[in-house]
C-alpha positions in Angstrom: 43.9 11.9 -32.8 41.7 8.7 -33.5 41.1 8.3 -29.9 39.6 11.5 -29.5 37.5 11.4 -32.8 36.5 8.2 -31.3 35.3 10.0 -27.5 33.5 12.8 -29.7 31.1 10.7 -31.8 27.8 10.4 -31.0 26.6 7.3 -28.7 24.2 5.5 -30.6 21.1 4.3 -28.6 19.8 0.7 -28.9 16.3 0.2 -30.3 15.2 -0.4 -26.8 16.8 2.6 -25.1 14.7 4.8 -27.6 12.0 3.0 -27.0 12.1 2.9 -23.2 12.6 6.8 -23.7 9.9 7.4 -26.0 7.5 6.1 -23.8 8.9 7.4 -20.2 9.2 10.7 -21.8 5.6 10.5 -23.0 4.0 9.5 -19.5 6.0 11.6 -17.8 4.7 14.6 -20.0 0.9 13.3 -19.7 0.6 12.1 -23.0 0.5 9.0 -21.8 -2.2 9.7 -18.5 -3.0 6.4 -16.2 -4.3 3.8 -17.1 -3.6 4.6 -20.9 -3.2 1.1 -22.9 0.1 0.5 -24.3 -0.4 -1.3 -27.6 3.3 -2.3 -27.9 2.9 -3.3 -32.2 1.6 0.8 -32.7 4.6 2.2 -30.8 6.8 -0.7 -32.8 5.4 1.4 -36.2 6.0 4.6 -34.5 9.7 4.0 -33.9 9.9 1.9 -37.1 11.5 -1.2 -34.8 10.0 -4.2 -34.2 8.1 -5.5 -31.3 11.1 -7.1 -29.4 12.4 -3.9 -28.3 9.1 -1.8 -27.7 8.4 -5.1 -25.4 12.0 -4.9 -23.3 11.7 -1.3 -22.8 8.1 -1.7 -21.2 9.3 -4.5 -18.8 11.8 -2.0 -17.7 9.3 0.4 -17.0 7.2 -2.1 -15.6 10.3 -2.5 -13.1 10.4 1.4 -12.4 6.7 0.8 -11.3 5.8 2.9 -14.1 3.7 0.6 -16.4 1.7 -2.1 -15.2 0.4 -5.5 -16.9 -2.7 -7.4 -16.6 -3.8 -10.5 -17.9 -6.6 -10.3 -21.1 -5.5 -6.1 -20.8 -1.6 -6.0 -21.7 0.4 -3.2 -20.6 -0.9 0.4 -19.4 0.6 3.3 -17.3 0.0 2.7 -13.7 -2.8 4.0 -12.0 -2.0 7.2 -9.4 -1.4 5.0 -5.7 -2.7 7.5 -3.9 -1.7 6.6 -0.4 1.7 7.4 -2.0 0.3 10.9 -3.1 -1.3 11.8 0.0 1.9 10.4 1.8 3.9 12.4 -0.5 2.2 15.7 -0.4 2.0 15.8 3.7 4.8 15.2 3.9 6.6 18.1 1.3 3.8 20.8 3.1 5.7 19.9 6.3 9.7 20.2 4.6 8.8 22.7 1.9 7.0 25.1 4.4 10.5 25.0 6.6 12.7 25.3 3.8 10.5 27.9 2.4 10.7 29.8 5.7 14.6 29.6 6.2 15.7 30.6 2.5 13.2 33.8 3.1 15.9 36.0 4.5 18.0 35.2 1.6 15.4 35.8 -1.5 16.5 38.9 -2.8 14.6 42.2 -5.0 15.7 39.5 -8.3 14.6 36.8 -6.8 11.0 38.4 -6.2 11.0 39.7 -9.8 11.5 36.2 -10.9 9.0 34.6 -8.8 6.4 36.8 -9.9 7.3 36.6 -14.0 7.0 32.7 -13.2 3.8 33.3 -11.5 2.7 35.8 -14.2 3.6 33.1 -17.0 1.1 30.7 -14.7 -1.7 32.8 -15.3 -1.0 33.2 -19.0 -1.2 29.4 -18.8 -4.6 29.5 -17.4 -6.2 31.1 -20.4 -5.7 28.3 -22.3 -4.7 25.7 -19.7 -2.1 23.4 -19.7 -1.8 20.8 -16.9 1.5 20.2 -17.3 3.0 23.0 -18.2 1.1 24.7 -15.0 3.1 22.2 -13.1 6.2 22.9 -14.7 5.8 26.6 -13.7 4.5 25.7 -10.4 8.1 24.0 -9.3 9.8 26.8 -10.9 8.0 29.3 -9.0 9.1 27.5 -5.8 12.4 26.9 -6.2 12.9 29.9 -6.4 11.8 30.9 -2.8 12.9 27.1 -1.5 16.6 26.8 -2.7 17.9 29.7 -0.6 17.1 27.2 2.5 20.8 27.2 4.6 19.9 22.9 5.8 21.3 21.4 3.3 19.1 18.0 4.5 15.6 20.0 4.6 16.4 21.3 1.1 17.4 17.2 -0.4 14.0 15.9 2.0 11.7 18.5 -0.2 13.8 17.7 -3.9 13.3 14.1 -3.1 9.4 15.1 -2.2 9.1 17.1 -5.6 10.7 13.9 -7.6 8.6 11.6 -5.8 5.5 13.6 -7.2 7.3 13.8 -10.5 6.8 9.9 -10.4 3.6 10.1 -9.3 3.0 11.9 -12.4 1.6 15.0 -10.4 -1.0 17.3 -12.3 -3.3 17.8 -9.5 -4.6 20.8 -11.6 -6.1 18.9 -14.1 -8.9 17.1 -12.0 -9.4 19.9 -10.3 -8.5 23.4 -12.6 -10.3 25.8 -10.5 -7.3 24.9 -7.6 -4.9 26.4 -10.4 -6.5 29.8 -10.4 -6.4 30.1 -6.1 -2.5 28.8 -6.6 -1.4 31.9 -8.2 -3.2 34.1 -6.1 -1.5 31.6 -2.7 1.7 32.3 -4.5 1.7 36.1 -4.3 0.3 35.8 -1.1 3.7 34.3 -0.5 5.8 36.6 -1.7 4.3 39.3 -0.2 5.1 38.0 3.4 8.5 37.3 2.1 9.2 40.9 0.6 7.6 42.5 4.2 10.0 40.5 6.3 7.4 38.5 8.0 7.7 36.5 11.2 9.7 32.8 9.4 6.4 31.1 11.3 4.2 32.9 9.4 5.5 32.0 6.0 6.0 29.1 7.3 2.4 28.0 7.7 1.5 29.8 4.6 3.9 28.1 2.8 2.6 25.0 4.3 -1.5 25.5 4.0 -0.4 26.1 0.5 0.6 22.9 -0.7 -2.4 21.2 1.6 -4.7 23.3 -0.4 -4.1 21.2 -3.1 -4.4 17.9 -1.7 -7.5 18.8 0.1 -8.6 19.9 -3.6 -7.8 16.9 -4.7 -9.3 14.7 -2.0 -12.9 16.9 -2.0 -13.2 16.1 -5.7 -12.4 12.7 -5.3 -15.1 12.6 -2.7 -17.6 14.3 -5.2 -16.6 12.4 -7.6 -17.8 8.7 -5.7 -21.1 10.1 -5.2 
């Protein structure tokens, strides 16, 4: 009986687990946007630990490729390599447009009813907009039309492309929030060539414009934005 009061108490984190999720969780919900300066002694008073573990967790994360440091600057939340971004998002408009295309035949009538609740919910979000949340929605809405997708090795390339934008920290649609507004309107586009029965080619390349869309957003306001 001791043993297994023993297995059912609660793990106790160290002081620089918490702090190493305090943090992740933090950038990885935008709180924490690139380039934002961690000052290790405020998140120390936060936590109520002292510096020591604040400081191990952010070499970890430092390790992940999460944070960076710089002399005279300390530590901040890595800039977007956007090479990888680019690289990324090609690539997933290529895997996600096949997958998308295979697992059409096997969306069903629920399936299409929770798509468009998802994409209903995105809309909501566009009233009073919230980046991350929108991309929350965004991979929801997916999924649902993606996961049906019979190649098991076509379905694991596009999860590994949506994680690798989940590093990226991926919120496209707040540089450029007029994108989000076309999205939804993309989105039922897509489900409306799924529900007809459309030719797997053309959702296909719907699919797959789709997600360039929003890299060519991104790219044209970059562009703008250097002039």
């Amino acid at each position: 009986m001791a043993s297994d009061a023993r297995d059912d108490a609660p793990v106790t984190l160290s002081k620089s687990e918490r702090a190493y999720l305090f943090i992740k969780e933090r950038i990885e919900n935008g709180s924490y946007s690139p380039g934002f300066r961690l000052v290790l002694g405020q998140i120390a008073k936060q936590l109520e630990v002292s510096v020591v573990p604040v400081r191990e967790a952010v070499r970890r994360l430092e390790a992940e490729g999460a944070v960076t440091f710089e002399r005279n600057v300390g530590a901040q939340v890595a800039m977007v390599d956007e090479r990888e971004y680019f690289y990324t998002m090609e690539t997933l408009a290529l895997v996600e447009g096949k997958a998308t295309a295979l697992s059409a035949p096997f969306v069903s009538s629920l399936d299409l009813i929770e798509a468009r609740d998802i994409n209903a919910a995105m809309v909501d979000c566009l009233h009073h907009f919230e980046p991350h949340r929108f991309t929350e929605l965004n991979l929801e809405f997916h999924a649902v039309i993606f996961e049906h997708c019979p190649n098991p090795h076509i379905l694991d390339l596009v999860h590994r492309g949506w994680n690798r934008l989940a590093l990226l920290r991926d919120s496209t649609f707040s540089f450029v929030p007029g994108r989000a507004r076309e999205s939804v309107e993309e989105h039922e586009r897509l489900l409306q060539l799924i529900e007809s029965g459309a030719a797997p080619l053309d959702i296909e390349l719907a699919a797959r414009a789709h997600r360039t869309g929003t890299l060519d957003a991104l790219l044209n306001h970059q562009a703008n934005q250097g002039r």
